[in-house]
C-alpha positions as CSV (number, residue, x, y, z in Angstrom):
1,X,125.3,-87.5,87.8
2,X,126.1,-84.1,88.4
3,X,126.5,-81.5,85.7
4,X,128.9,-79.8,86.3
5,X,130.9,-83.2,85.9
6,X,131.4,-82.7,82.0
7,X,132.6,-79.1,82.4
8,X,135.0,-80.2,85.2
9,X,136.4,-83.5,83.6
10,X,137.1,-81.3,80.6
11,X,138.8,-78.2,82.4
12,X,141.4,-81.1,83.8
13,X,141.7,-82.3,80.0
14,X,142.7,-79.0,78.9
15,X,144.4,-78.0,81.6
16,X,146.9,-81.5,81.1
17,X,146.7,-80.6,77.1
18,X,148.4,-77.6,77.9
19,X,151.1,-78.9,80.7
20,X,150.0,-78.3,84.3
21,X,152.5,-75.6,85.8
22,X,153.5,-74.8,88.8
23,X,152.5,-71.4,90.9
24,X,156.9,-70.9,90.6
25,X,159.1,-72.0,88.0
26,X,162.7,-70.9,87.9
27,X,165.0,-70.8,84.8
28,X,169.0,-71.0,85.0
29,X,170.0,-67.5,83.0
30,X,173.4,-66.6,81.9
31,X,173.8,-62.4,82.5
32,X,176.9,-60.9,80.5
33,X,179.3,-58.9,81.5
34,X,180.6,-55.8,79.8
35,X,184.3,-56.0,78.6
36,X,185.8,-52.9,80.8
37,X,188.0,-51.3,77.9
38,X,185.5,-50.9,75.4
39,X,182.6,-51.0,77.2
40,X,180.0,-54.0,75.2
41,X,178.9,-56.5,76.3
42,X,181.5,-59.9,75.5
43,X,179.6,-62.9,74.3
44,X,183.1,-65.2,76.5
45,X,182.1,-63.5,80.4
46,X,179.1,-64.1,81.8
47,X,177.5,-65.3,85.2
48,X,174.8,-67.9,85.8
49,X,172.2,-66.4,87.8
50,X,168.5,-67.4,88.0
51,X,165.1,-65.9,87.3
52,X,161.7,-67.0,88.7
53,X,158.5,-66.4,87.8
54,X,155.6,-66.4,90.8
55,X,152.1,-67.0,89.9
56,X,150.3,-66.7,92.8
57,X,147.4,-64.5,94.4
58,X,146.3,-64.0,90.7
59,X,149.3,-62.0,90.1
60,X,152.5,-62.7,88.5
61,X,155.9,-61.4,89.3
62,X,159.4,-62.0,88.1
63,X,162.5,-61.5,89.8
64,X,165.9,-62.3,89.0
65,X,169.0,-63.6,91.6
66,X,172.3,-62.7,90.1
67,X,175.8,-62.8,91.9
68,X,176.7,-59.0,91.9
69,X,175.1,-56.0,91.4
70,X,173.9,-56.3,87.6
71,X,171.6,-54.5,86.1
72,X,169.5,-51.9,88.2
73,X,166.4,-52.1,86.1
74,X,166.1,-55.6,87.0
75,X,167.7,-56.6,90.1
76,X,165.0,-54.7,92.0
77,X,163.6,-57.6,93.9
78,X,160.1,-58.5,92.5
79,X,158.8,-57.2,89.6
80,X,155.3,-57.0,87.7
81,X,154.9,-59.1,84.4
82,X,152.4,-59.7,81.6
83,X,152.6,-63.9,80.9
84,X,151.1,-65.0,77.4
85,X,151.6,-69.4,77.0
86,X,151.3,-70.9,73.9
87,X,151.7,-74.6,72.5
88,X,155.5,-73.6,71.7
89,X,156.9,-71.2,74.8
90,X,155.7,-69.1,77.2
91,X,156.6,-65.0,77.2
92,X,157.3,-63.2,80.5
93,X,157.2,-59.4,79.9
94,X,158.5,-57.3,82.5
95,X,157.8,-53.3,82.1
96,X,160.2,-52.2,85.2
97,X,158.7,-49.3,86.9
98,X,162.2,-47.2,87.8
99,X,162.3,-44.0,85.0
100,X,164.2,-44.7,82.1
101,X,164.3,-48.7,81.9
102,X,163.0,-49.8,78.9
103,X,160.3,-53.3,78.7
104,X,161.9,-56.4,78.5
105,X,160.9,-59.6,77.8
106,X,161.9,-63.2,77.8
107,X,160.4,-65.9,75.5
108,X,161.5,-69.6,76.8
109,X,160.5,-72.6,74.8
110,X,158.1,-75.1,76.7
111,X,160.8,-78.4,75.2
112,X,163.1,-77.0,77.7
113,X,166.0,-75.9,74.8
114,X,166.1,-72.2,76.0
115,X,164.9,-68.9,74.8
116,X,165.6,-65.4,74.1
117,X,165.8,-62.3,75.7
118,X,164.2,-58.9,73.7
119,X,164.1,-55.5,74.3
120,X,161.9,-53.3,73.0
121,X,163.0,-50.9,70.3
122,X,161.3,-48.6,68.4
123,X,157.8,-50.0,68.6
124,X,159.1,-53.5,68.1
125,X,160.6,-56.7,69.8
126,X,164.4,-57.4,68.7
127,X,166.6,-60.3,70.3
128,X,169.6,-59.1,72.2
129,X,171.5,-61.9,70.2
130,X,173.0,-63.3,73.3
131,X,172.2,-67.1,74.4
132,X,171.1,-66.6,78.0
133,X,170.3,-70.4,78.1
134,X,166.9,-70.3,80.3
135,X,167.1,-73.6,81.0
136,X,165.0,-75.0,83.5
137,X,166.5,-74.8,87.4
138,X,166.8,-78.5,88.6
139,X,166.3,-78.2,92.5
């Protein structure tokens, strides 16, 4: 028997422990709209648009596809991003590289319920209090 066959046998256990994934994944996202007389955001308008996250060439990149314009620090086509998995959700942080966009970063639960969406704010991560729903895409 080879020797390497213990190492490999268990790389593919962990590796099915923590939930193959694909090199792309795509998440259905709901991006609100700002009420135009007072300027905030409504929780009623919204769009569904979608965000992916690429994996590939040992590099990651997200990029989100939204009906509109939206927001310049993000629709920028493909962007860099820092991705941490645990048991519970993985966390995509994007750090958008045009002056004066501040880090973002979307943690979406591995069961499929959704996620949030945080900013960062004075040294710290706070939820934007929307639900965005990151739900998976179905193709």
């Amino acid at each position: 028997m080879n020797a390497r066959f213990p190492l490999c046998v268990a790389l593919l256990l962990a590796l099915a422990a923590t939930g193959a994934r694909a090199d792309k994944q795509a998440w259905d996202y709901k991006t609100y709209l700002k009420d135009r007389t007072s300027g905030q955001y409504s929780k009623d308008r919204f769009v569904t648009a979608t965000i992916t996250l690429d994996e590939s060439d040992g590099q990651a990149r997200f990029r989100m596809i939204s009906p509109g314009r939206g927001d310049p620090c993000i629709n920028q086509g493909d962007l860099p991003a820092d991705v941490q998995r645990s048991a519970e959700a993985l966390t995509i942080t994007v750090l958008p590289p045009l002056a004066g966009c501040e880090p973002f970063r979307y943690i979406i639960r591995n069961d499929g319920s959704g996620g949030v969406r945080q900013s960062r704010r004075d040294e710290r991560w706070v939820d934007d209090g929307f639900d965005h729903g990151l739900t998976p895409r179905r193709p």
